[in-house]
Each structure stands twice: as C-alpha cells, then as structure tokens.
N, C-alpha and C positions, 0 to 999 in steps of 0.2 A: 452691461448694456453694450450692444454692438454699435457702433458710432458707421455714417455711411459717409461717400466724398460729396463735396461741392455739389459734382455733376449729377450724383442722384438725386441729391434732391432739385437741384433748379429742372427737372423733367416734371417734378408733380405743380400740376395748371390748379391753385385753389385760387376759388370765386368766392365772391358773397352769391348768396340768391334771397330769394324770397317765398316764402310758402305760400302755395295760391290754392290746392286744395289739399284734404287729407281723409282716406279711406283706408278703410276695414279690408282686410286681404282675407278670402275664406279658408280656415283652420291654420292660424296663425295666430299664436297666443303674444308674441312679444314685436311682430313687425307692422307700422303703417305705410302705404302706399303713398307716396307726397308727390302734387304736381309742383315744379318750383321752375321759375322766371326768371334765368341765368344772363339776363341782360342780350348782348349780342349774338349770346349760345343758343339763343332761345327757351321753349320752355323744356321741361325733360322731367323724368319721373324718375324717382329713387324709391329704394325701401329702404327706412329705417329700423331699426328694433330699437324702439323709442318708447312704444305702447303701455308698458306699464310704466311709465316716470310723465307723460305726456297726454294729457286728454284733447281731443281732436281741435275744439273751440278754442285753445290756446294755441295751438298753433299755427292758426291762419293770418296771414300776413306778417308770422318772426320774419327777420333776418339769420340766415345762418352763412358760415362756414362751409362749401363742399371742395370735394377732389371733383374736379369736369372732368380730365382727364383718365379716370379708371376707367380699364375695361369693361365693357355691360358684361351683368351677370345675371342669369335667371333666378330669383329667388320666390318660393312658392307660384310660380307659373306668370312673375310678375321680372318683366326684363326694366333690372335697373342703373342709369345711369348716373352713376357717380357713387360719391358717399358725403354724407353731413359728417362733420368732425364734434365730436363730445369730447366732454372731461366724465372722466369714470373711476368712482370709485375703488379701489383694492378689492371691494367684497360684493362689487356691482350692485350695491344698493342704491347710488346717488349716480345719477347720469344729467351732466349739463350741458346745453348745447353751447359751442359758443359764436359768438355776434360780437359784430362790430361794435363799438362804442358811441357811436350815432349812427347815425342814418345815413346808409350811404346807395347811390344806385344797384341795382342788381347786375351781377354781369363785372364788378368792380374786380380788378387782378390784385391778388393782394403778394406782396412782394417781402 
C-alpha cells in the first residue's frame, strides 16, 4: 500500500450530501445520474456506478459521503461533480455506500 503525506490528504474537501434525484443515463449498464444537495455547495450532479448494487427508490433522500472537491469529469455525456465514496468488495460484488451515522445537514465538512 502506498501510504501519502498529511498535506495530501487534507486537500480532498469530503462532504455529506443528500440524494434528491436519481436517473438512468442512456447505454450505461452500471452508472446513475444523482442530483445531490451539498449544503452551502449547492446542488451538483455526479455519476455513480452504483446501478447494479442500488435500485433508484432507495436511494432518494440517503445521506452519503462525497469528494466536492474532484475534478468534473465527463462520464457518458454526463459532466460529473465529485464522487460518493463506497466500501467495495475484493470481487466487486458488494458495494456499500457509506453515511453518517445520523442525520446530519447536507454540505457538513467531515474532518
């Protein structure tokens, strides 16, 4: 495992957010489209490849885990900012997202 300094990591800004919608992206077997409500960040749109571990109706209103702070990337014609952070599997069969342990605002800096 390559281990990094201090200073890299206190550069990556993770939020809580909140899932507010979640879409079908066309010809894309494993990513959703998620609006999510980063508190002061506003709202912002990511893709996940969540799709097959995630049916759309469960995920409206989770709390997750993102990086604010990543680069937008185009992914299938879908410019997304940030990324949700999971726990994943060795053989990528079990993907969990993970969330706060209550409820906390959206936009929350987790330190």
């Amino acid at each position: 495992m390559e281990t990094i300094s201090y200073d890299d990591f206190a550069k990556l800004d993770l939020r809580i957010a909140k899932i507010l919608e979640v879409e079908e992206i066309p010809n894309a077997d494993k990513l959703f489209k998620l609006t999510i409500d980063v508190g002061e960040l506003g709202k912002r749109t990511i893709c996940a490849g969540i799709k097959q571990h995630y049916k759309k109706d469960d995920l409206i209103g989770k709390e997750i885990v993102i990086v604010a702070n990543l680069e937008p990337r185009i992914l299938k014609g879908v410019e997304s900012q940030g990324m949700l952070l999971a726990a994943v599997s060795e053989d990528h069969k079990k993907i969990l997202l993970l969330k706060p342990e209550k409820a906390i605002a959206p936009g929350t800096k987790i330190q």
